[in-house]
C-alpha positions as CSV (number, residue, x, y, z in Angstrom):
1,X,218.5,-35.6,-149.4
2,X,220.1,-32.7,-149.5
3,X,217.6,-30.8,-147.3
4,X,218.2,-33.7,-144.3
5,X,221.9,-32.5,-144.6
6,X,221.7,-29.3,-144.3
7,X,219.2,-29.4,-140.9
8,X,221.6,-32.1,-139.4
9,X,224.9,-30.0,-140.1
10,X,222.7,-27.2,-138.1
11,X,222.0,-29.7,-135.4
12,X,225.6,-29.5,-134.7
13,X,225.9,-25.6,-134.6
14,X,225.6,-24.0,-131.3
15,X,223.1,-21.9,-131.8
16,X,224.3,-19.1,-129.5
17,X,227.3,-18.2,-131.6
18,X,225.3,-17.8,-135.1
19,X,224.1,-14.6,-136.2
20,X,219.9,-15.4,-137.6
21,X,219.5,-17.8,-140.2
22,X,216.2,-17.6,-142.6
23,X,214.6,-20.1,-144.8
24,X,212.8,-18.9,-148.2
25,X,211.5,-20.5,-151.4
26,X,212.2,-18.9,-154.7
27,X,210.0,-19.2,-157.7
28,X,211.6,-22.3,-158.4
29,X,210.1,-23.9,-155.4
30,X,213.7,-24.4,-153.9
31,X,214.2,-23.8,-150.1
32,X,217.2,-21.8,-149.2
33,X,219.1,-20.9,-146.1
34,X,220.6,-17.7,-145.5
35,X,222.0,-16.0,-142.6
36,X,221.0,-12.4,-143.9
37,X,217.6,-11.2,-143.8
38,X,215.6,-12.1,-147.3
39,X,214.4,-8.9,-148.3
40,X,211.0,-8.4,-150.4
41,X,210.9,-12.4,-149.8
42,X,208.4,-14.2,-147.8
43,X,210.5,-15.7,-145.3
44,X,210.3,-18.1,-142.1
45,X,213.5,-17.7,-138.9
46,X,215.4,-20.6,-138.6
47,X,216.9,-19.7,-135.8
48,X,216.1,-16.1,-134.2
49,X,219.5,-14.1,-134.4
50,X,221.1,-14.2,-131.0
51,X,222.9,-10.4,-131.7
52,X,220.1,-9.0,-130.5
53,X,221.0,-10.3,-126.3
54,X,224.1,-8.6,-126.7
55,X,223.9,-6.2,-123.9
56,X,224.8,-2.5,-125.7
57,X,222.5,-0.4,-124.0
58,X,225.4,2.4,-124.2
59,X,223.6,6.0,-124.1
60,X,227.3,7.2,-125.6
61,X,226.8,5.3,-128.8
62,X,227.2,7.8,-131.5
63,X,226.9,5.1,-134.2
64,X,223.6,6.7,-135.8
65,X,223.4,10.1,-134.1
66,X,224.4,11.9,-137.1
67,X,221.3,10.4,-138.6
68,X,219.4,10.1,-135.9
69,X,219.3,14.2,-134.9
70,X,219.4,15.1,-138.9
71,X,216.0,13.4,-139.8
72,X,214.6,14.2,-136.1
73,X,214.9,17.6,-137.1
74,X,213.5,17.3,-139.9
75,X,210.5,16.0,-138.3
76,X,210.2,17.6,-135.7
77,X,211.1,15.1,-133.1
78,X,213.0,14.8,-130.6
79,X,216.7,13.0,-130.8
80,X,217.0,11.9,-127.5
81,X,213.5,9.6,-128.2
82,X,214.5,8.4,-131.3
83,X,217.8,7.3,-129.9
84,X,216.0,5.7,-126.6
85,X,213.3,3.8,-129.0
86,X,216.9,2.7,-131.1
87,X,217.8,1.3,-127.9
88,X,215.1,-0.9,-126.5
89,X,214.1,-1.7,-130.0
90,X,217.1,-3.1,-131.7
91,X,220.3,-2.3,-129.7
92,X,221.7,-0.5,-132.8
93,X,221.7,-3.5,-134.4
94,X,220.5,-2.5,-137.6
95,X,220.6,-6.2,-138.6
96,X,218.0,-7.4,-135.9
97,X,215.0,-9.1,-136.2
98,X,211.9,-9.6,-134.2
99,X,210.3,-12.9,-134.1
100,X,206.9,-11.0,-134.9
101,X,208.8,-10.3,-137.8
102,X,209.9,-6.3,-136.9
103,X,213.1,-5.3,-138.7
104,X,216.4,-2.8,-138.5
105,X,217.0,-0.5,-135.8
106,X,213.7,0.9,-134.9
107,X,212.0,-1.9,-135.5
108,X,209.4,-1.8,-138.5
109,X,206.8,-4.3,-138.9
110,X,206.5,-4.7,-142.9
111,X,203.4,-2.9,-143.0
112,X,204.4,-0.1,-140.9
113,X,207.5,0.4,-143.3
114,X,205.4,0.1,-146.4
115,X,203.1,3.0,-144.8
116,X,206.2,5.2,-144.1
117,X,208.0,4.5,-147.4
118,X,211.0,2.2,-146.2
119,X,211.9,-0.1,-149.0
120,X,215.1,-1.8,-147.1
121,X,214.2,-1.8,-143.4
122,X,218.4,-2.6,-142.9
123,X,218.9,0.0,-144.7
124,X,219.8,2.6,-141.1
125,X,219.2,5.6,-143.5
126,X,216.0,4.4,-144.6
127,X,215.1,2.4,-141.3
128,X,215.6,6.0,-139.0
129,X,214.1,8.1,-141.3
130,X,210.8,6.1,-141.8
131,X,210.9,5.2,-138.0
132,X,211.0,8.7,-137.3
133,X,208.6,9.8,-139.9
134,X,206.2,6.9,-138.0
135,X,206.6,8.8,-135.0
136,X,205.4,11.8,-135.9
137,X,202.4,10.2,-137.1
138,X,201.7,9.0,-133.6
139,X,202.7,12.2,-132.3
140,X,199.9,14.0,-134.7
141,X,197.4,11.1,-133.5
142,X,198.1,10.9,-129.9
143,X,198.5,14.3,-129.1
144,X,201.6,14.8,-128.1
145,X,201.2,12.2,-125.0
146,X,204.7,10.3,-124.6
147,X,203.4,7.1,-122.9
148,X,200.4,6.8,-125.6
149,X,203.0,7.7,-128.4
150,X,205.6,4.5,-127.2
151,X,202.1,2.7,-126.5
152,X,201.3,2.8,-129.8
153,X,204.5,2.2,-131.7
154,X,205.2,-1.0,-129.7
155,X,201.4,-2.5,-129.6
156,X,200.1,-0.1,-132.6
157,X,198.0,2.7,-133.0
158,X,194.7,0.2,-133.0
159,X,195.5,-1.2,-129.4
160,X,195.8,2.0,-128.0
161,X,192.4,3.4,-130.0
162,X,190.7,0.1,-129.0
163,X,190.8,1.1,-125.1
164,X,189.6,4.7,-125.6
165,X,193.0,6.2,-125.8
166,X,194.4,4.4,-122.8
167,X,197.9,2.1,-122.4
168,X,196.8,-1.3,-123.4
169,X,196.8,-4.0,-121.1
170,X,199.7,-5.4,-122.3
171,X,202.6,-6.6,-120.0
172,X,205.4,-6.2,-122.9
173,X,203.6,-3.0,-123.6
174,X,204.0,-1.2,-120.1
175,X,207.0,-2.5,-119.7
176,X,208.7,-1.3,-123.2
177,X,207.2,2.3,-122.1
178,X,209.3,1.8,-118.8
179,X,212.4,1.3,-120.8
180,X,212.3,3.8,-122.8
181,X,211.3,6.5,-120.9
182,X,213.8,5.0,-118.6
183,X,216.6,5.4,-121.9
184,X,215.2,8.7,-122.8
185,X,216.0,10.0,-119.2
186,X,219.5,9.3,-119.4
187,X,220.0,10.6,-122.7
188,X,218.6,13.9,-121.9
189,X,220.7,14.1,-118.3
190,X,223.9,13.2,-120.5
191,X,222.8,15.8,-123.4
192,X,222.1,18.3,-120.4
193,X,225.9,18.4,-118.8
């Protein structure tokens, strides 16, 4: 009974004004709802959180750049990329979810962030440094090559290998490498003046 509540009380929500909210079962067997991300929980999304349309898209964020050029450097990468991938991935929303299930502000699938080390993907310090760390992997792989290197973060590193090192043909794919490079641009004009 309770359960039939709770989904007709969110029936009456407007959805566009509510930050994500997730659904989990502890080892109890009892479903909860929560409106922050369940973290080491397997998890289904309620409803998708609506932050992430927020239009941001501000290259004079400085939000993360501290972090952002201090674990690129460390790396070896470039901050102006990072900060363009932060961009068309989450919007600096370190909160934001994908509905293929990619989390925080670059974006890490689960797997991904168990490969690079990232135990709380909302963590920014955690999320930016094992993004970063990810990238660098691609860089090693692909060679240096941008458009194969965003290829491969936003369809993964099989895709690309799959069509003999060439941009998959992947609508969302081509169009995230737009984006971007397009972010990435910008970023470097500002940085230049």
């Amino acid at each position: 009974m309770r359960l039939k509540t709770i989904l007709i009380f969110l029936l009456f929500i407007p959805f566009n004004v509510l930050a994500g909210i997730y659904g989990y079962i502890d080892s109890r067997g009892v479903y909860h709802f929560t409106n922050i991300v369940p973290v080491g929980k397997k998890y289904h999304v309620i409803v998708p959180d609506r932050t992430r349309s927020v239009v941001y898209k501000d290259v004079k964020n400085t939000d993360y750049d501290k972090l952002i050029y201090e674990y690129s450097k460390a790396h070896g990468v470039d901050p102006s990329l990072v900060k363009a991938i932060v961009m068309a991935e989450s919007n600096f929303n370190p909160f934001a979810v994908s509905p293929k299930g990619a989390q925080g502000l670059m974006q890490l699938m689960p797997d991904t962030a168990r490969l690079v080390n990232v135990e709380n993907p909302f963590d920014p310090h955690e999320n930016i440094k094992g993004g970063i760390k990810y990238l660098k992997m691609l860089d090693e792989i692909f060679k240096g090559d941008l458009e194969l290197i965003l290829a491969a973060y936003n369809a993964g590193p099989a895709r690309v290998m799959e069509h003999k090192m060439n941009i998959p043909p992947i609508e969302e794919t081509r169009t995230y490498i737009k984006r971007v490079k397009h972010y990435y641009n910008r970023l470097k004009r500002q940085n230049e003046s």
